[in-house]
N, C-alpha and C positions, 0 to 999 in steps of 0.2 A: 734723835739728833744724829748726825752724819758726820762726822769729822773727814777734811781737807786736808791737802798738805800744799795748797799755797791761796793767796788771798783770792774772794770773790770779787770779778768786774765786773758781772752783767747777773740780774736774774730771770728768767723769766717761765711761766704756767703756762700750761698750755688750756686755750682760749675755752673749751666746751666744756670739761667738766674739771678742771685742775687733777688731774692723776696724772699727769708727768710732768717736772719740773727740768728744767734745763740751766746748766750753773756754766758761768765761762770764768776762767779766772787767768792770773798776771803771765802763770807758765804759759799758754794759749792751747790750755786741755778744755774741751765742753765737756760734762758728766751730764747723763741725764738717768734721772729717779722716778721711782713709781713711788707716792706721795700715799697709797695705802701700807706698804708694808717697809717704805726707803728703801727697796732694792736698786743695788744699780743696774740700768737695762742697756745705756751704754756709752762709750769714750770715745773720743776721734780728739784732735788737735792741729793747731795753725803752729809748723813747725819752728819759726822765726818771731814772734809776736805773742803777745797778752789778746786776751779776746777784749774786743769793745762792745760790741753787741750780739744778744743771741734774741731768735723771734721764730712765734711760731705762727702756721698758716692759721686763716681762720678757722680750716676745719681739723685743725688740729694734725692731720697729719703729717708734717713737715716740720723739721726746726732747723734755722740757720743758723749760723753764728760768722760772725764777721774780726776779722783781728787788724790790730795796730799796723798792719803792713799793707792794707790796700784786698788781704785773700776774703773768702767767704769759701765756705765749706756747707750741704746741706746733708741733713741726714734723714732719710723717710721713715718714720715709725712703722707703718706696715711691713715695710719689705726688710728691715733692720737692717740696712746697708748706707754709709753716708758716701754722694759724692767727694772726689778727692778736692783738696782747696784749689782753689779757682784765683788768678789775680784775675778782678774785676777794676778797682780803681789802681794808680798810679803806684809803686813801690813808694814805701815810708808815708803814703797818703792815708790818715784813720779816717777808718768807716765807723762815722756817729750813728745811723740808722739803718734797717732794713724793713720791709715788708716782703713777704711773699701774698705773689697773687694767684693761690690756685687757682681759682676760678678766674683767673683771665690765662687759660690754655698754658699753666707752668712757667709764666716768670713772676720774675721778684724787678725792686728796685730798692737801690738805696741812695746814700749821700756821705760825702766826705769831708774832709778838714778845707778842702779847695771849695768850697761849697759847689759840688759837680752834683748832678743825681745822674746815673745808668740804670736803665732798665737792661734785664738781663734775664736768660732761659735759665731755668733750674737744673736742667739734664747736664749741657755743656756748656755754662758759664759764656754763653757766646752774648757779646753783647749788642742790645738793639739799637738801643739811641741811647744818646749821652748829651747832658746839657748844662751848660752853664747857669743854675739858674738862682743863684742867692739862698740855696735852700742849706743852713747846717744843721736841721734838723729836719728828719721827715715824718710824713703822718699821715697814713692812708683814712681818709676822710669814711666811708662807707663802705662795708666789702665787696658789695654786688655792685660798684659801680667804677669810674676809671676816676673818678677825682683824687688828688689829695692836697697834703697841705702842706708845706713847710713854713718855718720860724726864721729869718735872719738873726744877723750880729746888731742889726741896726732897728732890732726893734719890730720888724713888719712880719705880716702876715701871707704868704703868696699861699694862692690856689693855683693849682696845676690839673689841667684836663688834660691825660695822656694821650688819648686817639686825637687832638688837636693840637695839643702841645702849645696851648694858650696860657698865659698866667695872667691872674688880675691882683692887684694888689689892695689891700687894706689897710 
C-alpha cells in the first residue's frame, strides 16, 4: 500500500504490461509507481487545479494528465522528463478526456466541459484543430487507426474520423 496526502481523481495503468501506475489527485500533483516494488519514479503538477484525467499512450510510453483549468502536462517514461503544462483548452474549462496518439507522429486529443475536442502536438502543446463537436467524453476507437468516438449529454453516440473530420451519429 502507498499512503497519499490528498484524495485520488484519476487512476490510470499503463496499457502493455501494468508496471507503472499513474495517480492524479485534488492538489493537481500526478505521482507515478512502479507497481513491482511501489517505488515512486516520478511527480510533476498542474499548479492551479485538481487533475481530471491522467492517460497513457498505447505503447506505454507517455503519460498525460490533464487538470480542472483547461492545462495538460505530459511526461515520457524513457527519457524521465515531463513537458511543462501546456493550456490546451480554455481557462476554468475541465478537461474530461485525453488520448495520446503516438503512433499518429506525437499528438494527443482531448475534450472538455464545453464539449470542444483539440487535437494537439505532445512536444509543444501547439494546437492542430479544434472542433466543436458534442463530444464530453472521448474514446480512441482503435490505436492503429484515426477513428474515435465520443459520448454526449443527450444520450448519442458520435464517431469521428480525424484526417476527415467527418462525424456520423448513432
Amino acid at each position: 500500500m502507498v499512503a497519499v496526502t490528498s484524495p485520488m481523481t484519476y487512476l490510470a495503468m499503463s496499457p502493455l504490461d501494468g508496471a507503472v501506475v499513474a495517480a492524479g489527485d485534488r492538489s493537481g500533483q500526478v505521482q507515478l509507481w512502479r507497481t513491482s516494488n511501489l517505488s515512486k519514479i516520478a511527480q510533476w503538477g498542474h499548479p492551479s487545479a485538481p487533475v481530471s484525467v491522467v492517460n497513457f499512450d498505447a505503447a506505454g510510453l507517455y503519460v498525460a494528465s490533464a487538470a480542472e483549468d483547461g492545462t495538460v502536462a505530459v511526461w515520457h517514461l524513457d527519457a524521465g522528463q515531463t513537458l511543462p503544462a501546456t493550456q490546451i483548452h480554455p481557462i476554468g474549462c475541465r478537461i474530461n478526456q485525453l488520448a495520446i496518439m503516438a503512433d499518429w507522429n506525437g499528438y494527443a486529443v482531448s475534450c472538455d466541459s464545453n464539449e470542444t475536442v483539440a487535437q494537439w502536438k505532445l512536444g509543444t502543446g501547439e494546437i492542430v484543430r479544434q472542433w466543436n463537436l458534442a463530444a464530453s467524453k472521448l474514446l480512441v476507437v482503435a490505436n492503429n487507426t484515426r477513428w474515435m468516438a465520443g459520448s454526449t449529454r443527450s444520450n448519442r453516440l458520435n464517431f469521428f474520423f480525424v484526417e476527415q473530420f467527418d462525424k456520423s451519429l448513432i
